[in-house]
C-alpha positions in Angstrom: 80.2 42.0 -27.0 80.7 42.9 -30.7 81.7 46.1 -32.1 79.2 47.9 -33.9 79.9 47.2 -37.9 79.0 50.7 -38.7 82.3 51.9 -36.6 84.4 49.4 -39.0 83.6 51.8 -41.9 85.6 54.4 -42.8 84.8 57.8 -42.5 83.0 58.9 -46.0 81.1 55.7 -45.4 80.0 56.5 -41.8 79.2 60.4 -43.4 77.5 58.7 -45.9 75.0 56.8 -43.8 74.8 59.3 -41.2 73.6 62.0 -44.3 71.5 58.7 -45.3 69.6 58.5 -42.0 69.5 62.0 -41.7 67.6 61.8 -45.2 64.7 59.5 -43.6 66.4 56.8 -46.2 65.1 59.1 -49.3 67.8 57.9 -52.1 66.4 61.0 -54.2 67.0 63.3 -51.4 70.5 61.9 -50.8 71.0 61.9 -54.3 70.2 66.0 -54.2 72.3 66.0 -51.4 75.3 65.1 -53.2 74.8 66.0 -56.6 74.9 62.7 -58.1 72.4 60.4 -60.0 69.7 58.1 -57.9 71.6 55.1 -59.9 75.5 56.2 -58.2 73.4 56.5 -54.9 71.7 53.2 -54.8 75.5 51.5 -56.1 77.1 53.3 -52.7 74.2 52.5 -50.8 75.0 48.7 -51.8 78.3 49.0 -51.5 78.1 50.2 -48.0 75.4 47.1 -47.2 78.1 44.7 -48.7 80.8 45.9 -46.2 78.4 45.8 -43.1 77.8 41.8 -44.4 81.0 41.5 -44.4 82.3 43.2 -41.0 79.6 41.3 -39.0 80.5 37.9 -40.5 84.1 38.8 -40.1 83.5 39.4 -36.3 81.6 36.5 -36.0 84.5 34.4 -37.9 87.0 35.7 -35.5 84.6 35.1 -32.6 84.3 31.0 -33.2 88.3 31.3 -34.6 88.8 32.3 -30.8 87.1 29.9 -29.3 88.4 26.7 -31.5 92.0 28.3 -30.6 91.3 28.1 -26.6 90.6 24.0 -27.4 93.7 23.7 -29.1 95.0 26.0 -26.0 93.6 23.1 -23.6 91.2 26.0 -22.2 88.4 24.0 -22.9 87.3 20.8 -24.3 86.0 20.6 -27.7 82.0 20.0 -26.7 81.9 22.9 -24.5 83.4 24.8 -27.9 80.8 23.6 -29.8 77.8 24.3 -26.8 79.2 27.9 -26.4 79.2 28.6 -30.6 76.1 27.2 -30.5 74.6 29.6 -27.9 76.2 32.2 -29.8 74.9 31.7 -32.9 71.4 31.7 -30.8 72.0 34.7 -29.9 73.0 36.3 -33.0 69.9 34.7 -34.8 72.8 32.8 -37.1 
């Protein structure tokens, strides 16, 4: 199981796409909502995309890291590694 990328924000960000959501996705209403330009909304917005990316590939980097460590661990050989990463990445559409 992999933790939800949205909990690996911090806590402005969360706020931020909680008020986003709450918002029905409006950028102009969330603009309004914090008294900022659409143009400073839509470059948090982005930001906060960029660090979803990049918390889901990070989990899924650590999840194949694991693996490979339990063949050099003897755990299991290096086909059944490869067959489980495989099936993984099936199941993450990756």
């Amino acid at each position: 199981m992999t933790l939800n990328p949205i909990l690996l924000l911090d806590e402005d960000d969360q706020e931020f796409v909680r008020q986003f959501v709450l918002s029905s996705g409006s950028l102009k209403k969330l603009s309004e909502k914090y008294s900022v330009s659409y143009p400073t909304i839509r470059l948090r917005l982005d930001r906060v995309i960029r660090k979803l990316k990049a918390a889901e590939l990070d989990q899924k980097n650590k999840f194949q890291v694991s693996i490979m460590q339990m063949v050099i661990d003897d755990k299991f050989d290096l086909a059944l590694a490869q067959e489980i990463i495989q099936k993984y990445k099936e199941t993450t559409n990756d």
